[in-house]
Residue, then its C-alpha position, 0 to 999 in steps of 0.5 A: x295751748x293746753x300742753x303750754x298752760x300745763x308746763x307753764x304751772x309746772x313752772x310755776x311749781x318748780x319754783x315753791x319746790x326750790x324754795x322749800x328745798x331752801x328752807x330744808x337746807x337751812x334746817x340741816x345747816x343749822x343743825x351742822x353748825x350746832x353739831x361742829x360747835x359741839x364737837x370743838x367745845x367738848x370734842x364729842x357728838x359728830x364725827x367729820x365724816x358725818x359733816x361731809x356727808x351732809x355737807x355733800x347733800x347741802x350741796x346736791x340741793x343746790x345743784x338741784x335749786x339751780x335745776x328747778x329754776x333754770x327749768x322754770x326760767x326755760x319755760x317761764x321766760x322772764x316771769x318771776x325772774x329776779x325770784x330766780x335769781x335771789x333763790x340762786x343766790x341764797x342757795x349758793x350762800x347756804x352752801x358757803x354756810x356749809x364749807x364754813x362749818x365743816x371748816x369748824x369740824x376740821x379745827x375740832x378734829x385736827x386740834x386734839x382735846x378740848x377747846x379752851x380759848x382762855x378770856x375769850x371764852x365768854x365773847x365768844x360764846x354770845x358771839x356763837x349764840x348769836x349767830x345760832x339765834x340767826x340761823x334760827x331766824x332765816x327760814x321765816x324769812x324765807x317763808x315772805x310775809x310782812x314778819x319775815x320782811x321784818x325780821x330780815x330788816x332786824x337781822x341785817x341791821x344788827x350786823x353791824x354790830x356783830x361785825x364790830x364785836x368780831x373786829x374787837x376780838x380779833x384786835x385784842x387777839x393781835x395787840x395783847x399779850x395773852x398769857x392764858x393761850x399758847x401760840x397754837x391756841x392763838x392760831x385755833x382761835x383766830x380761824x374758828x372766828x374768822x369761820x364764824x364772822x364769814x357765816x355771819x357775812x353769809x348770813x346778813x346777805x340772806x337777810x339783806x335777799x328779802x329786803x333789798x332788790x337783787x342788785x344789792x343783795x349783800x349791800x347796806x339796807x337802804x329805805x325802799x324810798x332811796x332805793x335806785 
C-alpha cells in the first residue's frame, strides 16, 4: 500500500514537472523567434546552425513531455486524464512553433542581404509585434488562474482579427501590381507570412487549450454555457 501511495505522487509530480518543461520550451521559442526575426530584417545575430540546435532541444522536451505523461497516465489511470492530454497537445504545437521558426532562419540565410519587403513593411512589422506580444503571453497562460483563463480568452479572440490582416496581405501580394518588389521578393515574402500566419495558428490553439475542453482545442471559443 505504502509502495502504491509512493508512485501515485511521483505521478502526480510528473505532471508539474511536464508543465514546467512547457513553460521552459515557450521561453526558448520565443527567444528563437525574436532571433530569426532578427537575422532576416538585419541578416545579423543567430547563425542557423545555432536555431537547429535549439530547435532540436525543443524537440527533445517534447519527447520528454510525452515521457512524463505516459508515466503518469501508467500509474494514475485515468486521473488528470485530459490534462494529459492537453500538455501533449500543447507541447506538439510548441514543437510546430519551432519548425516554423527555423523555417524563417532559412529564408534569412538562403536570401542574401537585407530583407526588404517594399510597402509592406510597416503591416508586417505590427503583424510581427503582434505575434511576439503573444509568445510573450502564453506562459501565464500555462501557469492557470483566473488571469490566465483570461488572458487565454483575450488571445484567442483576437485571432480573428490577425487571420483577417494576414488575408489582406497576401490578397494585395496577388492582385496588385507591385512595382517596389521583384519576383524573388515577392516569393520571400509571401512564405515569411505564410510561416508567421502558421505560428499564429499555433498560437491561438494554446490559447483556445485553457479555455476550451479538449475535444475543441483549436475550435471557436465558445461560452462554457454552450459548450457540448
Amino acid at each position: 500500500m505504502f509502495k502504491s501511495l509512493i508512485q501515485w505522487f511521483k505521478a502526480e509530480n510528473l505532471l508539474v514537472q511536464a508543465k514546467e518543461e512547457i513553460l521552459e520550451m515557450l521561453k526558448e521559442n520565443l527567444s528563437m523567434f525574436n532571433d530569426s526575426v532578427e537575422l532576416l530584417w538585419m541578416n545579423k545575430g543567430v547563425s542557423l546552425d545555432e536555431i537547429r540546435e535549439r530547435d532540436r532541444r525543443i524537440n527533445r522536451n517534447v519527447r520528454d513531455v510525452r515521457k512524463k505523461v505516459l508515466t503518469h497516465l501508467a500509474f494514475s489511470g485515468s486521473s488528470g486524464l485530459e490534462t494529459s492530454l492537453v500538455l501533449i497537445s500543447i507541447a506538439v504545437d510548441i514543437e510546430r512553433m519551432g519548425d516554423y521558426t527555423k523555417d524563417i532562419t532559412y529564408l534569412a540565410t538562403d536570401y542574401p542581404g537585407r530583407f526588404k519587403p517594399g510597402d509592406f513593411e510597416e503591416a508586417l512589422r505590427e503583424f510581427e509585434k503582434s505575434i511576439a506580444k503573444r509568445l510573450e503571453t502564453l506562459p501565464d497562460i500555462i501557469r492557470g488562474g483566473e488571469e490566465g483563463v483570461s488572458k487565454a480568452a483575450e488571445l484567442a479572440a483576437y485571432h480573428r482579427e490577425i487571420d483577417k490582416n494576414y488575408r489582406n496581405m497576401i490578397f494585395r501580394l496577388i492582385t496588385e501590381e507591385n512595382k517596389s518588389l521583384t519576383s524573388n521578393q515577392c516569393a520571400l515574402l509571401a512564405l515569411y507570412m505564410r510561416y508567421l500566419r502558421r505560428i499564429e495558428g499555433h498560437i491561438f490553439n494554446i490559447a483556445s487549450a485553457e479555455v476550451n475542453p479538449f475535444h475543441r482545442i483549436g475550435f471557436k471559443i465558445k461560452e462554457k454555457s454552450k459548450q457540448k
